[in-house]
C-alpha positions as CSV (number, residue, x, y, z in Angstrom):
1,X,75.4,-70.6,19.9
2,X,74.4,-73.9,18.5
3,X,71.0,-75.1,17.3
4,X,68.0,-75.2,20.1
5,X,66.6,-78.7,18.6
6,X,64.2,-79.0,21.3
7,X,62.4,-75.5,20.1
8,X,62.5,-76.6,16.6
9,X,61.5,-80.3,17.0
10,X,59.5,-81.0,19.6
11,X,56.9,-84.2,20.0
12,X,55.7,-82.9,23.6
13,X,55.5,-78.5,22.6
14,X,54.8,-78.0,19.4
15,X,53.2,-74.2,18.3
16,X,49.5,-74.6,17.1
17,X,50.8,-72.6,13.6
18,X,52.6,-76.0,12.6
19,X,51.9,-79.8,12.9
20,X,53.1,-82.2,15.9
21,X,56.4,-83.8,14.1
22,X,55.5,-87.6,12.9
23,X,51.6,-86.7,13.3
24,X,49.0,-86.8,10.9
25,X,47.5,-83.3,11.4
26,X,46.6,-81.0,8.6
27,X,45.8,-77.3,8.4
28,X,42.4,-76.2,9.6
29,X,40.3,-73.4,8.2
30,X,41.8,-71.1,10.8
31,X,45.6,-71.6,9.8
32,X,46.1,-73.8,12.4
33,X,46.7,-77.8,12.5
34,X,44.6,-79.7,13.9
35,X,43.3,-83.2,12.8
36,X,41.4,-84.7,10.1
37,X,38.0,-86.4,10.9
38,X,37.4,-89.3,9.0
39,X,34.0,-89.3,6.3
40,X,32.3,-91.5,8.7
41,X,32.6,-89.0,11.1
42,X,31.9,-86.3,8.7
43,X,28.9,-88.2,7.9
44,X,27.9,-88.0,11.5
45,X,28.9,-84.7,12.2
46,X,26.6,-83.4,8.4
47,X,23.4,-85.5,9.5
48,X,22.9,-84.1,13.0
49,X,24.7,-80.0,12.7
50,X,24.2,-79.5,8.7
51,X,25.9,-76.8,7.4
52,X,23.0,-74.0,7.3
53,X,24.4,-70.5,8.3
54,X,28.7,-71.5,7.2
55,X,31.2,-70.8,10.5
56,X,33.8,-68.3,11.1
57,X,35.8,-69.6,8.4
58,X,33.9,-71.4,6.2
59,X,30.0,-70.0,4.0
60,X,27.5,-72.1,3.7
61,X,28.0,-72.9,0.6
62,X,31.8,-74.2,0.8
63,X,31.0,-75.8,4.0
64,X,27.9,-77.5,2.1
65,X,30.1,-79.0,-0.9
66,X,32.7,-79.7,1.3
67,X,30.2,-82.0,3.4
68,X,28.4,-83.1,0.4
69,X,31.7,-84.8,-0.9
70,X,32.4,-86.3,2.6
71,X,28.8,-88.0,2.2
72,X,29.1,-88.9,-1.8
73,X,32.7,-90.7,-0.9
74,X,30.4,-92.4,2.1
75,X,27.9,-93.9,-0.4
76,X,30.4,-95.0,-2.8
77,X,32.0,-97.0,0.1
78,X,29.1,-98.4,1.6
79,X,26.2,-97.2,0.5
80,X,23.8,-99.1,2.9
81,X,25.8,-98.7,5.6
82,X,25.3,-94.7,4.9
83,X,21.3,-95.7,4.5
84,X,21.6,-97.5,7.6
85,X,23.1,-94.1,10.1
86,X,20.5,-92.4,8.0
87,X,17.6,-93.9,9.3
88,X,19.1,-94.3,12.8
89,X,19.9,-90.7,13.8
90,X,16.7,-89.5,11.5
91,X,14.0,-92.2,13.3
92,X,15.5,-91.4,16.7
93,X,15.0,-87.6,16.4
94,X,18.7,-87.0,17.1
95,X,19.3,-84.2,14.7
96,X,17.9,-80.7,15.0
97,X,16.6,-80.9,11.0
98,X,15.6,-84.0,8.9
99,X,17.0,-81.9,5.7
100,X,20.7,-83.2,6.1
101,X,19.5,-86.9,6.3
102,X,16.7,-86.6,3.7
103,X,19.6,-85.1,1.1
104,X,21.7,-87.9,1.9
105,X,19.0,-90.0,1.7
106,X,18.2,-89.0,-1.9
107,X,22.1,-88.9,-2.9
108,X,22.4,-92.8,-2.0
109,X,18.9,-93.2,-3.8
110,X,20.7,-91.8,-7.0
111,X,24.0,-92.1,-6.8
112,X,25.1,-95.2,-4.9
113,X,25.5,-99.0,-6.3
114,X,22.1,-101.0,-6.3
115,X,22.1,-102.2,-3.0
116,X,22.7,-98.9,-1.8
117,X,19.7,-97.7,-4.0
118,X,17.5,-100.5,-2.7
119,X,18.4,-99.7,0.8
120,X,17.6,-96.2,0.5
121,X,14.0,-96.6,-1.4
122,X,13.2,-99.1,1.6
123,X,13.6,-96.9,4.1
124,X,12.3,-93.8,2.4
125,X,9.2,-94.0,5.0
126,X,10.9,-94.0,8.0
127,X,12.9,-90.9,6.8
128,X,10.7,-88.9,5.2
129,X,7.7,-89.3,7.5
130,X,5.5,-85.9,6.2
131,X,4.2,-84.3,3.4
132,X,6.9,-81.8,3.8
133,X,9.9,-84.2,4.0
134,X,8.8,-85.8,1.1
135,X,9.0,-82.9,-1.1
136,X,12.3,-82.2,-0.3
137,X,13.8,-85.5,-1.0
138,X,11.6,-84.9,-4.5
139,X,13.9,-81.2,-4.8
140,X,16.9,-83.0,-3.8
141,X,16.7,-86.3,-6.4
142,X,16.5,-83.2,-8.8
143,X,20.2,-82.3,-7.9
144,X,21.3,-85.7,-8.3
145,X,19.8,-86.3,-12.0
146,X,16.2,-86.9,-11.2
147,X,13.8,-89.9,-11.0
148,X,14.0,-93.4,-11.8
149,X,11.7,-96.3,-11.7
150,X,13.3,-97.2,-8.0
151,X,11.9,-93.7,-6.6
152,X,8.7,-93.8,-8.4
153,X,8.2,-96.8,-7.0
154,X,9.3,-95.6,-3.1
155,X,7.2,-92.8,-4.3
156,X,4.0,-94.9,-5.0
157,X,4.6,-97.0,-1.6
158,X,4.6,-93.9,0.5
159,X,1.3,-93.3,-0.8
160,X,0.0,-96.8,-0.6
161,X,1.2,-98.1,2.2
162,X,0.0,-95.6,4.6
163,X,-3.9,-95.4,5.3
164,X,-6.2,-93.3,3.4
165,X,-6.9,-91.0,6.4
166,X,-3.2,-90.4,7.0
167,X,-2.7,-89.5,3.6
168,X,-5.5,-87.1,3.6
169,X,-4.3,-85.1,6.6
170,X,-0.8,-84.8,4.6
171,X,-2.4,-83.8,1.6
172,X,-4.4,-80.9,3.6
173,X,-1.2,-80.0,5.7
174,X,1.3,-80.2,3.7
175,X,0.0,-78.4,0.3
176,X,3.4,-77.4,-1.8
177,X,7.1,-77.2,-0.5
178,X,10.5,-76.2,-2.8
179,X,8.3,-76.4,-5.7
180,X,6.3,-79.7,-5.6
181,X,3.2,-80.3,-4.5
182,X,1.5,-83.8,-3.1
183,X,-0.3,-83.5,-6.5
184,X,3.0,-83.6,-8.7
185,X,4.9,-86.4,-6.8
186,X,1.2,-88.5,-7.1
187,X,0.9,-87.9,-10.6
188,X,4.8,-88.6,-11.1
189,X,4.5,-92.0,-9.3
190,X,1.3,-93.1,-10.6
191,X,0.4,-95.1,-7.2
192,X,-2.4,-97.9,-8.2
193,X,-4.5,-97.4,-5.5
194,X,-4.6,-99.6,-2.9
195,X,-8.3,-98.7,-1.4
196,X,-11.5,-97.6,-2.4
197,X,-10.5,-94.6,-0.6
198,X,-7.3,-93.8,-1.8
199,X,-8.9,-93.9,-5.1
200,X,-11.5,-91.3,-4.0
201,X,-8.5,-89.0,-2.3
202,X,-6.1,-89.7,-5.1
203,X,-8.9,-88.1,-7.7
204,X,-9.2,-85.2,-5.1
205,X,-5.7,-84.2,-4.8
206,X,-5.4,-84.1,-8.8
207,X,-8.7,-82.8,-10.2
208,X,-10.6,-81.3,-7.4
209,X,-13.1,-83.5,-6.9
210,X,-14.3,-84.8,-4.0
211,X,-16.8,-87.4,-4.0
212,X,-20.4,-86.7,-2.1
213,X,-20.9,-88.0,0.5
214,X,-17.1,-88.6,1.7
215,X,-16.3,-91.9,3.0
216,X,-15.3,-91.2,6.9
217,X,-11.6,-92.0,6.4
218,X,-11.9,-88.4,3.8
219,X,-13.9,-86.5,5.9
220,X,-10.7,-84.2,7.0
221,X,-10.8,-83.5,3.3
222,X,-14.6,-82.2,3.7
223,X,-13.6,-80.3,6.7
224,X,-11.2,-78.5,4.9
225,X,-13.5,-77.9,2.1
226,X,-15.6,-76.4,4.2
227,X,-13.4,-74.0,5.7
228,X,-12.4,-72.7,2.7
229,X,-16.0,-70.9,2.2
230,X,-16.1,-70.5,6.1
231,X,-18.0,-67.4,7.4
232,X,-17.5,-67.2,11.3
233,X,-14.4,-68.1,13.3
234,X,-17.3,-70.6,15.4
235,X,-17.4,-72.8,12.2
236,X,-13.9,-72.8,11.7
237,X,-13.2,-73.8,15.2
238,X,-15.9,-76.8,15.3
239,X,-14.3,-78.2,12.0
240,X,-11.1,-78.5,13.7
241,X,-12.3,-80.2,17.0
242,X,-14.7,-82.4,14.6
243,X,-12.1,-83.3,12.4
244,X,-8.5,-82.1,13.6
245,X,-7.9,-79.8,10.9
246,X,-4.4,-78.8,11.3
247,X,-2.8,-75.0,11.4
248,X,-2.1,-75.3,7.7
249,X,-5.6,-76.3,6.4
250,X,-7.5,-73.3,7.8
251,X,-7.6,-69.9,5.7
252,X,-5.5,-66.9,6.9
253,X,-8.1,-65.2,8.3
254,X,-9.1,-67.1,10.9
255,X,-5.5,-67.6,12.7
256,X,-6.3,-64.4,14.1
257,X,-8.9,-65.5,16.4
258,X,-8.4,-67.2,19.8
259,X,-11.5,-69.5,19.9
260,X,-10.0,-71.2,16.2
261,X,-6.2,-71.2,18.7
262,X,-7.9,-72.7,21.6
263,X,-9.2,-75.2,19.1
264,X,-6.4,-76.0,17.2
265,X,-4.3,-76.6,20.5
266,X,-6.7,-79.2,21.7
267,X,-4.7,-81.5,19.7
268,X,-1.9,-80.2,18.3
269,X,1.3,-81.2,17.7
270,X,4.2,-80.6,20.0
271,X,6.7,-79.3,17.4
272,X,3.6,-77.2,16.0
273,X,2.4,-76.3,19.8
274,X,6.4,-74.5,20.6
275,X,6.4,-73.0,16.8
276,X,3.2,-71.1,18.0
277,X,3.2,-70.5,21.9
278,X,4.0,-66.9,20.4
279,X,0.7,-66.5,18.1
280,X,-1.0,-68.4,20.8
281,X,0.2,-65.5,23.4
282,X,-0.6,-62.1,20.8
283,X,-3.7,-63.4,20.5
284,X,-4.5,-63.3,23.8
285,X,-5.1,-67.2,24.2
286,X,-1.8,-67.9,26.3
287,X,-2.3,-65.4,29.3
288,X,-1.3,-65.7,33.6
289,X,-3.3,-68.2,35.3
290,X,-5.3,-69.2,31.5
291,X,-6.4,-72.6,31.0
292,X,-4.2,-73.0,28.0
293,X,-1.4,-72.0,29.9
294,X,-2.2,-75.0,31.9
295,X,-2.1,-76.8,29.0
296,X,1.1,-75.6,27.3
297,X,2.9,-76.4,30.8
298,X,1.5,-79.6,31.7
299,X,2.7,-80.8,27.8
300,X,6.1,-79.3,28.3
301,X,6.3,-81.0,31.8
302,X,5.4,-84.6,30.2
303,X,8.5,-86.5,29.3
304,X,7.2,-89.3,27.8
305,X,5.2,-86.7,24.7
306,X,8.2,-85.2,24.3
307,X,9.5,-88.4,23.0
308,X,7.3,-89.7,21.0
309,X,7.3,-86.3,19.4
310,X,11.0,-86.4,18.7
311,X,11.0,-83.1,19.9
312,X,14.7,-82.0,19.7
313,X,16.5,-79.8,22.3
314,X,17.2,-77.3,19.4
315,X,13.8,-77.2,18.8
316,X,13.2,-76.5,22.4
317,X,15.9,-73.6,22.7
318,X,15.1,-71.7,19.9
319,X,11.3,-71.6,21.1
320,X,13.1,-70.8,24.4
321,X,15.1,-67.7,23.0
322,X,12.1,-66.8,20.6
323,X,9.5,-66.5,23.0
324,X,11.7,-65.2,25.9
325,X,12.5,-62.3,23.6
326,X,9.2,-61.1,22.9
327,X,9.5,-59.8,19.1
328,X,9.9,-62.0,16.0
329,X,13.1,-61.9,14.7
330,X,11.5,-61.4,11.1
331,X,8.4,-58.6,10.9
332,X,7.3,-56.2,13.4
333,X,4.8,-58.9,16.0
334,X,4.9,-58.9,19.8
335,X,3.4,-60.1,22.6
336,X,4.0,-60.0,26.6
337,X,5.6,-63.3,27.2
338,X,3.9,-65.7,30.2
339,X,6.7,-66.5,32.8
340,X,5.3,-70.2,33.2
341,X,6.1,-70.7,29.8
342,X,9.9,-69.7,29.5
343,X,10.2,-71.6,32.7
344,X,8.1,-75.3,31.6
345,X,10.6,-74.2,27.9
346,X,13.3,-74.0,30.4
347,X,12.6,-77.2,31.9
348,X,11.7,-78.9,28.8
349,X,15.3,-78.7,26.8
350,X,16.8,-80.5,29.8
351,X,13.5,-83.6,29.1
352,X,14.5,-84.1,25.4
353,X,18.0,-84.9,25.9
354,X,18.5,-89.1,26.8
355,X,18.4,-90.1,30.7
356,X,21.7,-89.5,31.4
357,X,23.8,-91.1,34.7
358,X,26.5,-89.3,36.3
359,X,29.7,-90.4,36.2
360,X,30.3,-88.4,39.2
361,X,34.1,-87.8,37.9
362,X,35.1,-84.2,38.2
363,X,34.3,-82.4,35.1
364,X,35.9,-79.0,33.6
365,X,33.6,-77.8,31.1
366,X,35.3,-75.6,28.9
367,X,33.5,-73.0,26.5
368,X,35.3,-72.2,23.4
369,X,34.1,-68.1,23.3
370,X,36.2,-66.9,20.3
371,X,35.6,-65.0,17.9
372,X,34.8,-68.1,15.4
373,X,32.3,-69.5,17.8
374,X,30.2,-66.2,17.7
375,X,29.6,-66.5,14.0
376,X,27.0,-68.3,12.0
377,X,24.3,-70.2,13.6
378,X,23.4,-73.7,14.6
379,X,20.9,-75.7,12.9
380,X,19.4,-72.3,10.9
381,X,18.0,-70.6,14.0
382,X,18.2,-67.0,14.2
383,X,20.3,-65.7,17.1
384,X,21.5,-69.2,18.4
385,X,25.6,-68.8,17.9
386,X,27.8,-71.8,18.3
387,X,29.0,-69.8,21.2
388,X,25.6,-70.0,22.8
389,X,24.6,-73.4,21.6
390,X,27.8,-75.1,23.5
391,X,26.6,-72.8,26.8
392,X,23.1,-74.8,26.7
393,X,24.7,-78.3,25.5
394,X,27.5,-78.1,28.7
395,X,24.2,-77.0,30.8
396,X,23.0,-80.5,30.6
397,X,26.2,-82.4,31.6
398,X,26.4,-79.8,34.3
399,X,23.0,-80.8,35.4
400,X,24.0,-84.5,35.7
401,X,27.6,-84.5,36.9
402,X,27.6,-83.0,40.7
403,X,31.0,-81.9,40.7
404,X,32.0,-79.4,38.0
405,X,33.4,-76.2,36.8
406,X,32.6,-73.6,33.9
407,X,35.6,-72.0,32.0
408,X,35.5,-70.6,28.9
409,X,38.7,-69.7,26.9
410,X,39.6,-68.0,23.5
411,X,43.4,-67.4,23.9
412,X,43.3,-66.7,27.8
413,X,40.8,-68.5,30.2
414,X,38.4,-67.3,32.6
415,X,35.9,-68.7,35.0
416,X,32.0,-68.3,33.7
417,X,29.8,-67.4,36.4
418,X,27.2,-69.9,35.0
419,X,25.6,-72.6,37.4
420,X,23.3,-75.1,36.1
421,X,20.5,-73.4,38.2
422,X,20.4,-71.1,36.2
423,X,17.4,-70.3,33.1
424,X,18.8,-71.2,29.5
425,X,18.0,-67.8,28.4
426,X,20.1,-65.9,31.0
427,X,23.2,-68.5,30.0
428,X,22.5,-67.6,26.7
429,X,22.4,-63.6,27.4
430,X,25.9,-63.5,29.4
431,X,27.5,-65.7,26.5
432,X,26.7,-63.0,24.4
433,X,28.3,-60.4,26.6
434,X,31.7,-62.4,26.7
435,X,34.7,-60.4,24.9
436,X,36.1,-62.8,22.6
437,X,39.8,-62.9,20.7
438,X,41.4,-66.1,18.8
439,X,41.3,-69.6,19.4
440,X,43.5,-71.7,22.1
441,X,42.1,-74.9,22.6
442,X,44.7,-75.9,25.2
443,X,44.0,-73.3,27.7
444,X,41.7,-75.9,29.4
445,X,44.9,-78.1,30.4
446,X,47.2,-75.6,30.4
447,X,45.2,-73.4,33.1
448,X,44.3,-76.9,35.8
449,X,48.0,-77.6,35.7
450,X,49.0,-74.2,36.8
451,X,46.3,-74.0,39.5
452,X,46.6,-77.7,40.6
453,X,43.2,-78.2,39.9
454,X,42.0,-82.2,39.8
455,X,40.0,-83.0,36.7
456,X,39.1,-86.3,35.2
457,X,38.0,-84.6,32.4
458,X,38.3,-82.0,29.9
459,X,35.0,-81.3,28.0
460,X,35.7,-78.6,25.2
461,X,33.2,-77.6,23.4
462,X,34.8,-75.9,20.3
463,X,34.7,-75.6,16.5
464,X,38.3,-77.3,16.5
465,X,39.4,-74.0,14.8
466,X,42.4,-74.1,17.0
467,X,45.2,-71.6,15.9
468,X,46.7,-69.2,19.0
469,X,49.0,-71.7,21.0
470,X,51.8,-72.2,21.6
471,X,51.4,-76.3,22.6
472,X,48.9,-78.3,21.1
473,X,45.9,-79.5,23.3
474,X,46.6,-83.2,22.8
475,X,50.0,-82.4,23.7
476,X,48.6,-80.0,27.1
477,X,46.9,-82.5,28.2
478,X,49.3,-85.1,28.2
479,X,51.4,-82.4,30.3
480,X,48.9,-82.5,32.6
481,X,48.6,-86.0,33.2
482,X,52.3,-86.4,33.9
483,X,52.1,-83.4,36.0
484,X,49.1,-84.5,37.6
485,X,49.3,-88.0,37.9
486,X,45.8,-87.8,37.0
487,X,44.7,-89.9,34.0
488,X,42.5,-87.3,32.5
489,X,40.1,-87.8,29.8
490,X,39.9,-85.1,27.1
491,X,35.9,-85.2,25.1
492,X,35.7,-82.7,22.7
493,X,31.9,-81.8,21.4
494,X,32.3,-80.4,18.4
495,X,29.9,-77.6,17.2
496,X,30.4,-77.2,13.8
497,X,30.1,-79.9,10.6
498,X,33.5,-79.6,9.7
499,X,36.4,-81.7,8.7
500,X,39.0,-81.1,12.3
501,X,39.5,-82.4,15.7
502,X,41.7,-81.9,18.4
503,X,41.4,-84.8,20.0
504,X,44.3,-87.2,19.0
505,X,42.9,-90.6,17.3
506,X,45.5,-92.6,18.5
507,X,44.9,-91.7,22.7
508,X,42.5,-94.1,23.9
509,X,41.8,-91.2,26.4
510,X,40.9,-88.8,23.8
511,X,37.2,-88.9,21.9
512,X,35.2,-86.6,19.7
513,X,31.2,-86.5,19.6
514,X,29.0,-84.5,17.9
515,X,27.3,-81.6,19.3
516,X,23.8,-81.3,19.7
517,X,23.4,-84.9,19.6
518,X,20.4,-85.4,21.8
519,X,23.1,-88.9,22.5
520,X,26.2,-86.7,23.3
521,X,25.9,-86.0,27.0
522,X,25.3,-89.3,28.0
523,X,28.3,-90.9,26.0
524,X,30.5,-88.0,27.5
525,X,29.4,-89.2,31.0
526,X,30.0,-92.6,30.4
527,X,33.4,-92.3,28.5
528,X,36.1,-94.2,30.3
529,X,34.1,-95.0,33.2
């Protein structure tokens, strides 16, 4: 019996285990082949997921370096082109962390040519926009080699440049972070001060000493004096609706009291008003039918404050899962959570994302729930698997598009009883439930072609980890287009910062995004319409 070619060779069914003959696929981390992303992508794909918690396959720290290399061989390239995506997915709140963009943000400050350097002390401001943020890319120029003139002098500007009262209400908020304080990077930059009152405040934060009386652009600086030596929760509470002392600035104490809560939420932050709806409900502020509740809700409910706060869906989901829960995940606290809140949390993850318009083509929305995409976590947040995260990110396209389909696959398929009616924390409770086995990205195709099912197209949401098949999805799909007659559209969302794809580069009807993009859904919708 001769040679079966066809088995061996084969352009149209080739096994997952090896490449497609003539391709340019490579192994991926699962001993599969899939395809490379380019550093551009990987750039992309670093910036908006990091690489805090690893994946199935890969620790955080390989998957770090790994990305770190991707975004050093980016600078080298084009260094203000890197500078440039930087400050466009950072400024537009598209990524669940600033850290990844204020690394990379240091690493073209330090290592790229001089235009790249330039580029990346210009924009310094619009990246690192806090006290907090500032430190980091301090800890970070540390890895690189530390300081130069360039810095010092980005350093000095983001001092300067801002007004005295905005740099006081850093200087109170944001105290010491990764072992720098305001106080080090001031006296490391040697600002010359470009008011009478940044004079005054820059001799505060360094020696102590606040001038008496404080000018009125200081006089958050006084109020947090004050409530240092605070003796009743009533003081404490009147210097923060006097003066908008923020969370950070009053003494431990205090945060235990809900008349110094109700203060502080008078005018607090959104990202700081989710971070503690659960302190706000243990302390007995956030209760049925309360007038913070009001408050809380009517917040959640605005769209327009959740964009200006670039408040990311992330953000939104993990508050969602936290406070749903009704126990921290670290230390012992509880507290009886307030229906109208996981349901305005609910509602709010949907607000963040951009206004999205149907495509009104019929949509299979494919979950990858293997083992791999139960592992590690998505943007640091305890609990939130990549399993789980690609539940909630397929909840918004389902939301838009009004005819689709849940599936979710590991090396068989099966039909998710998910509808987009449904809470985010209940989605997120039956992912965890699902039995899980390897990886077979092309169970998607391979399943509509059997059952005759019409799609337009194929969103997978997957780690790309492919490894089970025994046909490659590119290849599946093109089966089911010829099968079909359908010329189906494959998007595949990727959920982890690593280096593969599935989605062939050379198919026009192929495209990979980046999950958790606050962007992604509405470039899925309007792919190929």
């Amino acid at each position: 019996m001769g040679i079966n070619f066809r088995k061996i060779f084969s352009k149209s069914r080739t096994p997952q285990s090896e490449p497609i003959p003539g391709s340019t696929q490579r192994p991926n981390s699962a001993g599969g082949y899939a395809w490379g992303v380019d550093d551009w992508t990987r750039l992309d794909r670093f910036l908006i997921l990091g690489t805090e918690g690893g994946s199935y396959y890969a620790s955080e720290r390989a998957l770090t370096r790994d990305n770190a290399s991707a975004v050093e061989r980016c600078v080298g390239a084009d260094g203000p082109r890197v500078v440039r995506r930087i400050v466009e997915i950072s400024d537009a709140g598209r990524a669940p962390k600033n850290d990844p963009a204020i690394f990379a943000l240091a690493m073209a400050a330090k290592l790229g040519d001089f235009e790249a350097r330039r580029a990346a002390h210009a924009a310094l401001a619009r990246v690192c926009r806090t006290g907090t943020h500032l430190m980091h890319f301090a800890s970070y120029l540390e890895l690189f080699g530390g300081w130069g003139r360039g810095s010092r002098s980005a350093v000095a500007r983001w001092f300067n440049d801002r007004g005295a009262s905005s740099v006081a209400y850093q200087a109170v908020k944001y105290q010491a972070r990764d072992g720098w304080s305001l106080r080090d990077l001031l006296r490391l930059s040697h600002p010359r001060a470009a008011t009478e009152a940044h004079q005054l405040l820059y001799r505060w934060m360094v020696d102590g000493e606040l001038a008496s009386p404080a000018p009125e652009a200081l006089a958050i600086v006084d109020a947090f004096e004050q409530a240092k030596v605070a003796t009743s929760a009533q003081t404490i509470a009147r210097l923060v609706r006097e003066h908008d002392l923020p969370r950070e600035a009053i003494p431990t104490q205090w945060l235990v009291d809900a008349a110094v809560w109700e203060a502080l939420l008078e005018r607090m932050p959104m990202t700081a008003m989710i971070r503690n709806l659960a302190t706000m409900t243990r302390v007995g502020l956030i209760r049925p039918l309360s007038a913070a509740t009001k408050r809380v809700v009517e917040r959640l409910s605005d769209s327009q404050r959740l964009r200006e706060a670039r408040l990311h869906p992330i953000a939104v989901l993990a508050a969602l899962l936290t406070y749903q829960s009704g126990k921290s995940v670290k230390g012992g606290s509880e507290w009886k959570k307030v229906g109208a809140v996981v349901d305005a949390l609910d509602e709010a993850f949907y607000r963040t994302f951009r206004v999205i318009e149907p495509s009104n083509e019929r949509t299979l929305l494919a979950l990858d729930v293997s083992g791999s995409m139960d592992s590690g976590v998505v943007a640091g947040v305890p609990g939130l698997t990549p399993r789980i995260a690609a539940a909630a990110m397929a909840l918004v396209t389902a939301a838009t598009e009004p005819q689709h389909a849940f599936v979710g696959f590991s090396t068989e398929l099966v039909e998710l009883d998910i509808s987009s009616k449904q809470r985010l924390d209940r989605v997120a409770a039956s992912m965890r439930g699902l039995p899980f086995a390897g990886t077979d990205c092309a169970q998607p195709m391979i399943w509509a072609k059997r059952r005759k099912i019409a799609v337009d197209k194929f969103v997978i949401y997957t780690d790309s980890e492919t490894w089970a098949g025994g046909v490659h999805p590119a290849q599946a799909l093109v089966d089911y287009r010829k099968a079909t007659g359908i010329a189906a559209k494959l998007v595949v969302v990727g959920m982890i910062s690593n280096g593969f794809t599935i989605a062939d580069p050379n198919d026009a009807g192929m495209l990979d995004v980046v999950g958790f993009d606050t962007a992604t859904p509405a470039v899925i919708s309007s792919f190929g319409v």
